[in-house]
VMD Tcl script that builds the backbone (N, CA, C; Angstrom):
set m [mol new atoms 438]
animate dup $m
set s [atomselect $m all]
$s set {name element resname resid chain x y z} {
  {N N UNK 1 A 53.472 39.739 138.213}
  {CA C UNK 1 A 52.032 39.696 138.102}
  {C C UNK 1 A 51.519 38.267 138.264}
  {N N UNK 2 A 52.323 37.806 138.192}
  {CA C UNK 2 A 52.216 36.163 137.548}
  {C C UNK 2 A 51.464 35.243 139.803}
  {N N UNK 3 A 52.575 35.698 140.166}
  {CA C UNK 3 A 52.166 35.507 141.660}
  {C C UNK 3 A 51.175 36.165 141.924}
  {N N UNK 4 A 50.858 37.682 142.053}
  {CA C UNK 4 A 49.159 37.656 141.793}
  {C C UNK 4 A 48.157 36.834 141.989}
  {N N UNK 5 A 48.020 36.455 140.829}
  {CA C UNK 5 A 47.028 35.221 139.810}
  {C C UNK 5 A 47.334 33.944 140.746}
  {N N UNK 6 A 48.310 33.531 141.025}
  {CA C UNK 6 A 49.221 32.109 142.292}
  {C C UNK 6 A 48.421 32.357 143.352}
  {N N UNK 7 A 48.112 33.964 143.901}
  {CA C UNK 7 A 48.173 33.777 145.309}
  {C C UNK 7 A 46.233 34.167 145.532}
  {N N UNK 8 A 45.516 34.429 144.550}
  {CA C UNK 8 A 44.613 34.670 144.460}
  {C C UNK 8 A 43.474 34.011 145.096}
  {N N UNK 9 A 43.763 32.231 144.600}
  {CA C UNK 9 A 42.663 31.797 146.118}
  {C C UNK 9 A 42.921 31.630 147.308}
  {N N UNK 10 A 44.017 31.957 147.249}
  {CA C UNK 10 A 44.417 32.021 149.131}
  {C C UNK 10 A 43.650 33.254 149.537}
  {N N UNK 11 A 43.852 34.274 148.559}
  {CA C UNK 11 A 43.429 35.292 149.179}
  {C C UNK 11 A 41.877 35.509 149.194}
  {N N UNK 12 A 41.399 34.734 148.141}
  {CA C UNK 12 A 39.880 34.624 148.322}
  {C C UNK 12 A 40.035 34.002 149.159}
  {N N UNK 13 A 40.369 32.616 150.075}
  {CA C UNK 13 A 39.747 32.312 150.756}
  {C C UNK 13 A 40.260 32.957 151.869}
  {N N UNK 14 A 40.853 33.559 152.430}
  {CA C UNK 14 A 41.362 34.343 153.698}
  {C C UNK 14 A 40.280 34.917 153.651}
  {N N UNK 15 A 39.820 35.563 152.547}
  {CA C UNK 15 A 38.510 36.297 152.374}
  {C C UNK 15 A 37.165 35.977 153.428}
  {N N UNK 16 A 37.399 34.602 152.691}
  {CA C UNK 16 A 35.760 34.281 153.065}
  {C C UNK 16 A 35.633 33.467 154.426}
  {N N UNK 17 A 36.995 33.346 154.821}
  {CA C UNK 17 A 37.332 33.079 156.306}
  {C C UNK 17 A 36.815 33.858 157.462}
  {N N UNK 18 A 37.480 35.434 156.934}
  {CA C UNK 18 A 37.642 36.440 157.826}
  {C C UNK 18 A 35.953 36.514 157.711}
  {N N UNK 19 A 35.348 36.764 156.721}
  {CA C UNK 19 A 33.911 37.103 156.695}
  {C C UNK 19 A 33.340 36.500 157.244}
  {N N UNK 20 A 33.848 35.057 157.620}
  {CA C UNK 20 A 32.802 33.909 158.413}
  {C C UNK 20 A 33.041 34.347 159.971}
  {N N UNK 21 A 33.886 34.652 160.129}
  {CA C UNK 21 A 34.396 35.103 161.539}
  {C C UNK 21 A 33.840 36.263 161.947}
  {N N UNK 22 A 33.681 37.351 161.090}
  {CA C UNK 22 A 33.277 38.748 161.293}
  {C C UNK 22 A 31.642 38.304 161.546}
  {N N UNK 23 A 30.949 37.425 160.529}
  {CA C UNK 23 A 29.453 37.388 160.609}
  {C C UNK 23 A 29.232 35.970 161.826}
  {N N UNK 24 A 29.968 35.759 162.273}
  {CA C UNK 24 A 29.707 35.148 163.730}
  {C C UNK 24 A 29.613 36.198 164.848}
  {N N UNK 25 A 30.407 36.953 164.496}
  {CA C UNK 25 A 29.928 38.007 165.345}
  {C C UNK 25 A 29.118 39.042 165.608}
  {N N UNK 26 A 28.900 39.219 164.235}
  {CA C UNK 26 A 27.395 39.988 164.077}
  {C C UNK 26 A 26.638 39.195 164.152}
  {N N UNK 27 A 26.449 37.823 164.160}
  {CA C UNK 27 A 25.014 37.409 164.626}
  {C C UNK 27 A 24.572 36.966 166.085}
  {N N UNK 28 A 26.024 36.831 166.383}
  {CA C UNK 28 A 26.470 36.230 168.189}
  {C C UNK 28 A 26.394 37.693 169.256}
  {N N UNK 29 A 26.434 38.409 168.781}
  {CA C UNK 29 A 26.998 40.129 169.645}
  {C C UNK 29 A 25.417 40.235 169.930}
  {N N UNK 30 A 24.640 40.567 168.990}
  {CA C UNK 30 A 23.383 41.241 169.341}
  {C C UNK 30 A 22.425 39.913 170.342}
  {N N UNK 31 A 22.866 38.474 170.195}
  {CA C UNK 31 A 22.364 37.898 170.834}
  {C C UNK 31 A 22.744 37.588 172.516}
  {N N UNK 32 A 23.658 38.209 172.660}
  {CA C UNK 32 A 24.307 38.546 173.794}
  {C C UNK 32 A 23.898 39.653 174.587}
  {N N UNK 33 A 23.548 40.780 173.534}
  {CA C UNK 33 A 22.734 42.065 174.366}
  {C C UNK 33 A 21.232 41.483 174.499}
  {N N UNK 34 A 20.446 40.784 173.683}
  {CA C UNK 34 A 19.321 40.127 173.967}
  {C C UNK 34 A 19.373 39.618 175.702}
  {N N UNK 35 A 20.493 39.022 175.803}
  {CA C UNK 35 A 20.540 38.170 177.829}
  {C C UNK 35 A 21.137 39.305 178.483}
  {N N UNK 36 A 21.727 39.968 177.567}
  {CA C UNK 36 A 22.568 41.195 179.135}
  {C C UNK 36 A 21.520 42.270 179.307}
  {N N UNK 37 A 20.688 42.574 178.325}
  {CA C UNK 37 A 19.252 43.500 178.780}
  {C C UNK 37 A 18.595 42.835 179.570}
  {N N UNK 38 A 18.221 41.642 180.078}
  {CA C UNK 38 A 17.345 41.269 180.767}
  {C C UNK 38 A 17.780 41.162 182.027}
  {N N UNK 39 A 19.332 41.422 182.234}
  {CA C UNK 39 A 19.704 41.703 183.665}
  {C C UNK 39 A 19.825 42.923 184.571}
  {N N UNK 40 A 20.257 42.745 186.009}
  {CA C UNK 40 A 20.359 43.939 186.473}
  {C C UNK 40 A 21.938 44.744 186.326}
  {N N UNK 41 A 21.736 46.038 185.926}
  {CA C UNK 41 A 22.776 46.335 185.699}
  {C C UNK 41 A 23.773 46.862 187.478}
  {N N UNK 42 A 24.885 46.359 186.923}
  {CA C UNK 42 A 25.809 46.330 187.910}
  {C C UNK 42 A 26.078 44.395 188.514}
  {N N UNK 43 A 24.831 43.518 188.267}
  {CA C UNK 43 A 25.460 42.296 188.777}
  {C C UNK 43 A 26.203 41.746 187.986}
  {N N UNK 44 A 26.741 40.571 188.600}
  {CA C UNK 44 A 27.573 39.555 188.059}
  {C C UNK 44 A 27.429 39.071 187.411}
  {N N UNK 45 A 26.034 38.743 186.521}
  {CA C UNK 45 A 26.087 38.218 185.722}
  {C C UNK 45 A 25.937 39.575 184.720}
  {N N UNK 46 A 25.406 40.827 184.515}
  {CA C UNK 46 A 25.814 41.865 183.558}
  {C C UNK 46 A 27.111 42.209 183.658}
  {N N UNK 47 A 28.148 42.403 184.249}
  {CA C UNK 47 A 29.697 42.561 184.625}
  {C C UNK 47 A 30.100 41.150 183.553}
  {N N UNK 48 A 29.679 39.958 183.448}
  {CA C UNK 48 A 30.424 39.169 182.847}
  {C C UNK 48 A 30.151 38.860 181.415}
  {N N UNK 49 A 28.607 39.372 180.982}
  {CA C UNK 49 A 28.489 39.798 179.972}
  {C C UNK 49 A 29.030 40.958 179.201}
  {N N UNK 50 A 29.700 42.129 179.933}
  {CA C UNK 50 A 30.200 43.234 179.265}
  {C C UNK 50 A 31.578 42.534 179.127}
  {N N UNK 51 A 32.053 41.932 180.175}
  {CA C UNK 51 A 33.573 41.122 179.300}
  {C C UNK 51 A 33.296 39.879 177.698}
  {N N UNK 52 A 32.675 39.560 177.926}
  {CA C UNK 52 A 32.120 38.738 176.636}
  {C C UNK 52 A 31.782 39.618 175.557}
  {N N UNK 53 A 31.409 40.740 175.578}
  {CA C UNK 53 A 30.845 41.545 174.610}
  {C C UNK 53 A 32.501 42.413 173.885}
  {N N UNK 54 A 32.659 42.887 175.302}
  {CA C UNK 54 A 33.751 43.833 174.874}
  {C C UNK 54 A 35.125 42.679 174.247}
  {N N UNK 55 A 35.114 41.297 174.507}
  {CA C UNK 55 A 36.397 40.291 173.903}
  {C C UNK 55 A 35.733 39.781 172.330}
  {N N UNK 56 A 34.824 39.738 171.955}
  {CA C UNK 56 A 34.530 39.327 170.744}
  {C C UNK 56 A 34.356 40.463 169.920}
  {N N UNK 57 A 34.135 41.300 170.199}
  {CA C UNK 57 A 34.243 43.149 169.552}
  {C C UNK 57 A 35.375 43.248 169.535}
  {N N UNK 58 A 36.285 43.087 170.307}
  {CA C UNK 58 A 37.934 43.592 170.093}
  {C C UNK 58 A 38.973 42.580 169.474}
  {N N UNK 59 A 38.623 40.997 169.550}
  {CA C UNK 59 A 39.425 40.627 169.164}
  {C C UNK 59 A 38.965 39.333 168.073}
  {N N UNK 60 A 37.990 39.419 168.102}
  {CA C UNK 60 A 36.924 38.638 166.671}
  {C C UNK 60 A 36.560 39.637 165.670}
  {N N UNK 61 A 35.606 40.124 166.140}
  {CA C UNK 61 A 35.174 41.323 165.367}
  {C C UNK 61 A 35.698 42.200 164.369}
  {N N UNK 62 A 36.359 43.027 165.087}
  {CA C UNK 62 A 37.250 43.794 164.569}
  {C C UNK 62 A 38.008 43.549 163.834}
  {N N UNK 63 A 39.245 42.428 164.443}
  {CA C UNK 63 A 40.209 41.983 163.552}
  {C C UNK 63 A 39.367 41.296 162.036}
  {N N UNK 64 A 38.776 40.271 162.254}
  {CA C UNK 64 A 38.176 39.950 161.123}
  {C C UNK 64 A 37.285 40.813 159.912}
  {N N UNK 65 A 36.647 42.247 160.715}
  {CA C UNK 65 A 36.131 43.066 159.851}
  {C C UNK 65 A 37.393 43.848 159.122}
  {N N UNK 66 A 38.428 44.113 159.260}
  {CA C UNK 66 A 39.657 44.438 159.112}
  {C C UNK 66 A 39.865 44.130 157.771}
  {N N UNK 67 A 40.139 42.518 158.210}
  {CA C UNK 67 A 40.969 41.455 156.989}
  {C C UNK 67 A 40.238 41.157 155.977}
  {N N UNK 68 A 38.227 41.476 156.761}
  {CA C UNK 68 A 37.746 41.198 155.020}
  {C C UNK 68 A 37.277 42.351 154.182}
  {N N UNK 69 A 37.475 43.688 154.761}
  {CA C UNK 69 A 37.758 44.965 154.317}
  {C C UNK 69 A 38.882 44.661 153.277}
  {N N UNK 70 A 40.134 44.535 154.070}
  {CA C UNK 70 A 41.246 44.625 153.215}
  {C C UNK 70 A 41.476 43.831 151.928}
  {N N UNK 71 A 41.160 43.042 152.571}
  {CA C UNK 71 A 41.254 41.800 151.186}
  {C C UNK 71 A 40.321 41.779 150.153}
  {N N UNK 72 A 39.667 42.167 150.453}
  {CA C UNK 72 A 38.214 42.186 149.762}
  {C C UNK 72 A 38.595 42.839 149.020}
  {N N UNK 73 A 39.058 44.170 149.019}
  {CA C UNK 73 A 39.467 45.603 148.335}
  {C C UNK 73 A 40.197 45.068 147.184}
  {N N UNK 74 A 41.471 44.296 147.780}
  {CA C UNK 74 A 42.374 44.203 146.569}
  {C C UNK 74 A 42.012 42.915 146.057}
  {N N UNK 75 A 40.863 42.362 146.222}
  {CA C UNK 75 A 40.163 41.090 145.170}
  {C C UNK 75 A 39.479 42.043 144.269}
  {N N UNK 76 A 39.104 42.761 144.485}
  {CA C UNK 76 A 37.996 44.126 143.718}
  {C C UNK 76 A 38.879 44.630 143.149}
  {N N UNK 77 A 40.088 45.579 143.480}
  {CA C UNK 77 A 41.051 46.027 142.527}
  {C C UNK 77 A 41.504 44.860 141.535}
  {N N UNK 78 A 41.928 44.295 141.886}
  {CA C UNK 78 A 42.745 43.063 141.204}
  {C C UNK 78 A 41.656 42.225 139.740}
  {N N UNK 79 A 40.310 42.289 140.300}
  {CA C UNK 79 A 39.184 41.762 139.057}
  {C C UNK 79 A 39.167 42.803 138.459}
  {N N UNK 80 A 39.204 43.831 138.755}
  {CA C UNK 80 A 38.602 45.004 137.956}
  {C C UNK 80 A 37.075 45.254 137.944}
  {N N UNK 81 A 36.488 45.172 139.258}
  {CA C UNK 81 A 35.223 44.997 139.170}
  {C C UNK 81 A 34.240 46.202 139.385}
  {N N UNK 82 A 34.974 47.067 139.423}
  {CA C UNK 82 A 34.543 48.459 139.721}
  {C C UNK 82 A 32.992 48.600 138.569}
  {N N UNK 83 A 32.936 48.197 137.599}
  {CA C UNK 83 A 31.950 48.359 136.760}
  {C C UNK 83 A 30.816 47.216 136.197}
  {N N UNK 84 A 30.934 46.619 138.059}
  {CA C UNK 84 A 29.899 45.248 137.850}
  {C C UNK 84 A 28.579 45.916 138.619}
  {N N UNK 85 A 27.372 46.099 138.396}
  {CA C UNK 85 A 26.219 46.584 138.603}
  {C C UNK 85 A 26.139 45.443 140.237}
  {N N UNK 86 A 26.663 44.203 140.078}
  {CA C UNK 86 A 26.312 43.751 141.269}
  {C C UNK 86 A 26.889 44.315 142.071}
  {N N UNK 87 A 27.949 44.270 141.785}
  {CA C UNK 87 A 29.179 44.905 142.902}
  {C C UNK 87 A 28.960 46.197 143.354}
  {N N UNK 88 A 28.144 47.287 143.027}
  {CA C UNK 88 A 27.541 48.468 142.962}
  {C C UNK 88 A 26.406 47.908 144.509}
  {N N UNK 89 A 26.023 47.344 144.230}
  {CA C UNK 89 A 24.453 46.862 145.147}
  {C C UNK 89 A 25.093 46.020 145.966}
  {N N UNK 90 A 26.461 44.970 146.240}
  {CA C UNK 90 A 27.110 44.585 147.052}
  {C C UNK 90 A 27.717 45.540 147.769}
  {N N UNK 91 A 27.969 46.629 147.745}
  {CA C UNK 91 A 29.171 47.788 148.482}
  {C C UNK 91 A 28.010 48.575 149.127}
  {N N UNK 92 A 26.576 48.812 148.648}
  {CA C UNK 92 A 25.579 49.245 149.153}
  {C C UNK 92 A 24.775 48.587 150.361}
  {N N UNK 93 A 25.074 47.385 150.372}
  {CA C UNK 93 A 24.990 45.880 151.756}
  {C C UNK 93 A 25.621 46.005 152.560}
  {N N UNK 94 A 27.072 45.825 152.242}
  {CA C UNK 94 A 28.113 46.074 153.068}
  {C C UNK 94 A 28.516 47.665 153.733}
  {N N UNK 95 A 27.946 48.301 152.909}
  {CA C UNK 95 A 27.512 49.957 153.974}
  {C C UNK 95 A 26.598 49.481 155.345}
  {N N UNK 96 A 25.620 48.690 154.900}
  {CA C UNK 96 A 24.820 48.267 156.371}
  {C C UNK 96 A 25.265 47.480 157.040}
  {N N UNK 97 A 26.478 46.701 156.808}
  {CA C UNK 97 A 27.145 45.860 157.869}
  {C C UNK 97 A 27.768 46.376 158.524}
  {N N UNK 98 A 28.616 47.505 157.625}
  {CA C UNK 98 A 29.688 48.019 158.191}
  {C C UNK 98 A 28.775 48.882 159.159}
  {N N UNK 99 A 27.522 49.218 159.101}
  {CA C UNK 99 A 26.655 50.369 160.058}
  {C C UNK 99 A 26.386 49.954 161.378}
  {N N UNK 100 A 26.038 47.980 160.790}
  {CA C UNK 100 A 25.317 47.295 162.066}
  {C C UNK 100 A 26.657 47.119 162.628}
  {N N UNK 101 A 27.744 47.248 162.631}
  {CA C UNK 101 A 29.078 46.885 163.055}
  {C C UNK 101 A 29.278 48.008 164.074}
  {N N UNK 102 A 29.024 49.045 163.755}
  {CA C UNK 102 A 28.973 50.432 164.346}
  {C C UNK 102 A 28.234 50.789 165.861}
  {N N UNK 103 A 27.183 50.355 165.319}
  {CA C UNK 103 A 25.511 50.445 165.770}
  {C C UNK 103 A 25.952 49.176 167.362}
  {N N UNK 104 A 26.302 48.331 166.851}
  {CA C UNK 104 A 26.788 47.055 168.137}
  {C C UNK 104 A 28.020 47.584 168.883}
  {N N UNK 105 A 29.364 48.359 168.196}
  {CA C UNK 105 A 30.541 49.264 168.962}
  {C C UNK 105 A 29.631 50.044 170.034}
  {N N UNK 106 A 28.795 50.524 169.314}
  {CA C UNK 106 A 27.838 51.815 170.064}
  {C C UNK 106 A 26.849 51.296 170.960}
  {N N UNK 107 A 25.876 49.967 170.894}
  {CA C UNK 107 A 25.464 49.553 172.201}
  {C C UNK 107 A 26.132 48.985 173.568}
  {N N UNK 108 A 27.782 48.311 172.812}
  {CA C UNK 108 A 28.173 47.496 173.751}
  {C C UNK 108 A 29.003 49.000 174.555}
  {N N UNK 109 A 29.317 50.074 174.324}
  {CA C UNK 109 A 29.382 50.772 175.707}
  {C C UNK 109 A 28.477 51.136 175.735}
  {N N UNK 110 A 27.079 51.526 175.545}
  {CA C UNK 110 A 26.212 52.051 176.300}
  {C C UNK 110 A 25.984 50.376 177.450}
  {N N UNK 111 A 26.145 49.460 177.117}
  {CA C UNK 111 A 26.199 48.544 178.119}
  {C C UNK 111 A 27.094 48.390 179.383}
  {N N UNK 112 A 28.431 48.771 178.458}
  {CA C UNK 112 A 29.368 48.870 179.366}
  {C C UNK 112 A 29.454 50.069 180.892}
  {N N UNK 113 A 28.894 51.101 180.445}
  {CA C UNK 113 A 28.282 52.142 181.252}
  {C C UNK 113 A 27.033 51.963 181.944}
  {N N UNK 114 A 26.558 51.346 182.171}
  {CA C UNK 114 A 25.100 50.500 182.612}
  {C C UNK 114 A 24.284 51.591 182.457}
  {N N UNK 115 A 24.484 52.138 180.453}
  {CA C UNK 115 A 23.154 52.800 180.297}
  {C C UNK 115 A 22.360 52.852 179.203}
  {N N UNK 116 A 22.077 50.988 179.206}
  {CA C UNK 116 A 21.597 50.453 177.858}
  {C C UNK 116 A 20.185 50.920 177.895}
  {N N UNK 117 A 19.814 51.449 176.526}
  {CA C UNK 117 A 18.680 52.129 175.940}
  {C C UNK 117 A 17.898 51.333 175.446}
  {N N UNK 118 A 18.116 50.043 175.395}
  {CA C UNK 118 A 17.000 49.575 174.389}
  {C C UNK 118 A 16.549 48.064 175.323}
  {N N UNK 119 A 15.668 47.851 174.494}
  {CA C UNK 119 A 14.952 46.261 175.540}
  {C C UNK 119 A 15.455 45.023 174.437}
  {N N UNK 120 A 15.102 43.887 175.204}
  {CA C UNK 120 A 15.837 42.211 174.654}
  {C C UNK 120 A 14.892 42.718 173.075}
  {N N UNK 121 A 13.820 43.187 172.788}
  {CA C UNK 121 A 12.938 42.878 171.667}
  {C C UNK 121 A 13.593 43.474 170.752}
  {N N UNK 122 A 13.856 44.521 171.391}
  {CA C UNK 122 A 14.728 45.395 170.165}
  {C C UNK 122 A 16.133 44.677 169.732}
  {N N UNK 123 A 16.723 44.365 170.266}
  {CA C UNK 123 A 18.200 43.339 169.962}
  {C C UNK 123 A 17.454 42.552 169.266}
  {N N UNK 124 A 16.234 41.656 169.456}
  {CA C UNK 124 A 16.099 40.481 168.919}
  {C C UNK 124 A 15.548 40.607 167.414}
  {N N UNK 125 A 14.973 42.019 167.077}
  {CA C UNK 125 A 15.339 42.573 165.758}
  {C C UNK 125 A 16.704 42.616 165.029}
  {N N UNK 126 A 16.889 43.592 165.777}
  {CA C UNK 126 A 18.361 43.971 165.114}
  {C C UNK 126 A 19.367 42.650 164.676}
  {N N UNK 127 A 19.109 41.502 165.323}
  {CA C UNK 127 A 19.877 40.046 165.199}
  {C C UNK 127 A 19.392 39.792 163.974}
  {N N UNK 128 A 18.522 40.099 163.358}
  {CA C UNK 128 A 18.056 39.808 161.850}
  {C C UNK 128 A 18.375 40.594 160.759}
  {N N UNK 129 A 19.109 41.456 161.505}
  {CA C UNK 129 A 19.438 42.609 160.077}
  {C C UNK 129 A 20.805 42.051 159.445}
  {N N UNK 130 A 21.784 41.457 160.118}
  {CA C UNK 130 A 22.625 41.018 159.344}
  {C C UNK 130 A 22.698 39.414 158.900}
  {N N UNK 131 A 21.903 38.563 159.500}
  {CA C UNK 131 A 21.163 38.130 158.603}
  {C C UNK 131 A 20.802 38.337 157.136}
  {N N UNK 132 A 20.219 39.018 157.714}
  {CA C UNK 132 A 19.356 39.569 155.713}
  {C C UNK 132 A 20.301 40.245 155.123}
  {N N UNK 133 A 21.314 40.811 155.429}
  {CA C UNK 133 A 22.584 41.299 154.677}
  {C C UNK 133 A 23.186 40.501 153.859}
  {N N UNK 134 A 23.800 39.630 155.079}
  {CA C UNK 134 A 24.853 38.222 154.194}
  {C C UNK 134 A 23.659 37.483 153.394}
  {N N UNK 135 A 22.808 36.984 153.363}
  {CA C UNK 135 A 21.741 36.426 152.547}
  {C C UNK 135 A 22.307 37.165 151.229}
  {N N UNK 136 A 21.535 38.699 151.112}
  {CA C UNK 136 A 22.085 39.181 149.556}
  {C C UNK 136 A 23.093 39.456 149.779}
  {N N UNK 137 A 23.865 39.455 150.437}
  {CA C UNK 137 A 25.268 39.877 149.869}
  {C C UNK 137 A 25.582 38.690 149.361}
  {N N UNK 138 A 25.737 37.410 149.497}
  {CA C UNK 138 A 26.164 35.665 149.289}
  {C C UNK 138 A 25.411 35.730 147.502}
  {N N UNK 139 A 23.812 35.873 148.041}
  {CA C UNK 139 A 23.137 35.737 146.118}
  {C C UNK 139 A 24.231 36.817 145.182}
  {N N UNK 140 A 24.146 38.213 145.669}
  {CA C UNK 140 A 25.048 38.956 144.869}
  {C C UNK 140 A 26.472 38.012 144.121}
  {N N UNK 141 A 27.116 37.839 145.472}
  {CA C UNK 141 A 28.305 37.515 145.395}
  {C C UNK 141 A 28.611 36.499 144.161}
  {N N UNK 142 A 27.224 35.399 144.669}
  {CA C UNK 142 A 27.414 34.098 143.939}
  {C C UNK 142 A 26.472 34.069 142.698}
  {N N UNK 143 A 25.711 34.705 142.332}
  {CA C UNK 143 A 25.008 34.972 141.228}
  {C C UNK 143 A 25.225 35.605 140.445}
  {N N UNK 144 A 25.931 37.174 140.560}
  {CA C UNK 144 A 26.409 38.095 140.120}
  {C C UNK 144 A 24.871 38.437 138.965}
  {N N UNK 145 A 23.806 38.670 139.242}
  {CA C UNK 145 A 22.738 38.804 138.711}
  {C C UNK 145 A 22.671 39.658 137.651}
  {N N UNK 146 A 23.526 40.867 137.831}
  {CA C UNK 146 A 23.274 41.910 136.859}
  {C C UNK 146 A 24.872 42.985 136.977}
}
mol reanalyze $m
mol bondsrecalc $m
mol representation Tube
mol addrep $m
């Protein structure tokens, strides 16, 4: 048990690594469909945006939403935090990341298929929603308010 407790800020900080990595990409992805909507679909410059989209989704993204899933979990098992009111309203945040995470899987092939539905204005919303996520999720995290 004792290593546990040893290996604990490593594993927080792997934590808050992976999360920095994952929320570069949620704030970098939707700003990317912001310039690839304003092109024509099928040119060269939309063809080289769907490789940019589809390499930071598969190998930023993902992996990092992964590691701060996982880790995260057994920092939560491991505190025993199951009965922190913040942590209740933190897992309720992170439902919308994990959504906007979804929601960006799900535009970048409708991009990839050149049969994007939405205009630059609408991305340039959606670039603010996780934003305002990590905001409270960070006060949660670091305040633990209630």
């Amino acid at each position: 048990m004792e290593s546990l407790y040893a290996a604990y800020p490593y594993l927080k900080a792997l934590h808050v690594i992976a999360v920095i990595a994952w929320m570069a990409g949620l704030l970098y992805l939707p700003r990317l469909f912001v310039y690839h909507a304003q092109t024509t679909p099928g040119s060269e410059t939309s063809e080289t945006f769907k490789v940019m989209e589809r390499r930071l989704l598969k190998y930023i993204m993902n992996p990092a939403m992964i590691v701060s899933l996982l880790v995260g979990l057994f920092l939560f098992v491991q505190q025993e935090l199951w009965t922190s009111g913040w942590m209740h309203a933190k897992f309720l945040l992170l439902f919308g990341m994990f959504a906007m995470h979804g929601f960006m899987g799900r535009w970048r092939k409708e991009f990839e298929a050149d049969e994007n539905k939405h205009s630059d204005k609408f991305y340039r919303m959606m670039n603010e929603v996780p934003t305002v996520l990590m905001i409270l999720i960070v006060i949660l995290a670091v305040a633990k308010p209630f």
